[in-house]
N, C-alpha and C positions, 0 to 999 in steps of 0.2 A: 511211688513206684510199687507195683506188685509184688509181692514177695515169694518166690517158685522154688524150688529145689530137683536138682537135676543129677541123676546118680551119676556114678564114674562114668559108665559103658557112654553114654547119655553126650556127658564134659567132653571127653576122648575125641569123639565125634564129630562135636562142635568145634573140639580146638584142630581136629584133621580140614572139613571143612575149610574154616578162617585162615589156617596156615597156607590148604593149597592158594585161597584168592590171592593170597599174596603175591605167591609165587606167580599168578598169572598176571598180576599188574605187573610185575617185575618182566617177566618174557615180555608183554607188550608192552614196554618202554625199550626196551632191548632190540625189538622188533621194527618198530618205533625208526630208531637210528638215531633219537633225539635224546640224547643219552643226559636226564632230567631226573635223576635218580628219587629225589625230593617231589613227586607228583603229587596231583591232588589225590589220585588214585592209591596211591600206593602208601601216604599217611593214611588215608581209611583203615586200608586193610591193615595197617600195622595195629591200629586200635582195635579193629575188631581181635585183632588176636592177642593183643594185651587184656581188652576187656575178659577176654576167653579165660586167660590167665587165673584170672581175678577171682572167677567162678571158684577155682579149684583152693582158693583159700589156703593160699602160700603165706610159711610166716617167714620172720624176718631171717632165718637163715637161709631159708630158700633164695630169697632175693637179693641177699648178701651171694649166695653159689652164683646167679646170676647173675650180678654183676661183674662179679670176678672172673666171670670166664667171658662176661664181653670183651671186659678190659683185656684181657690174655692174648684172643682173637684180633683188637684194633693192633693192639704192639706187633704182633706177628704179619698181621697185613702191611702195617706200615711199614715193616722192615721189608717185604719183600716188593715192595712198591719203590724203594729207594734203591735196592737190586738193579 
């Protein structure tokens, strides 16, 4: 693999990008009516914008902050899914 270096402005960019596709597989499953949340589409894009991530060379607090605030979000979702 090539080895590239991509400034902030550059990553930023990339990771706006990757985030919107997501978000557009997400509407078109929505749209869809097929409510398939697990699409083939929508694991791509989740990796592109994990890969994206990646780029910006998070260490292990960072991804300790994120996890923690996943976990935060599922407890709270699931409480109010039981609602």
């Amino acid at each position: 693999m090539e080895d590239f270096q991509l400034d902030q402005a550059e990553l930023l960019a990339q990771l706006a990008h990757e985030a919107s596709g997501l978000a557009r597989a997400a509407r078109k499953v929505k749209k869809s009516g097929e409510f398939t949340p697990v699409s083939k589409e929508i694991l791509e894009e989740t990796g592109d914008v994990l890969a994206c991530l990646a780029l910006f060379q998070m260490g292990e607090e960072d991804w300790v902050f994120v996890k923690d605030r996943t976990n935060k979000r599922m407890k709270r979702w699931n409480e109010l899914l039981k609602a």
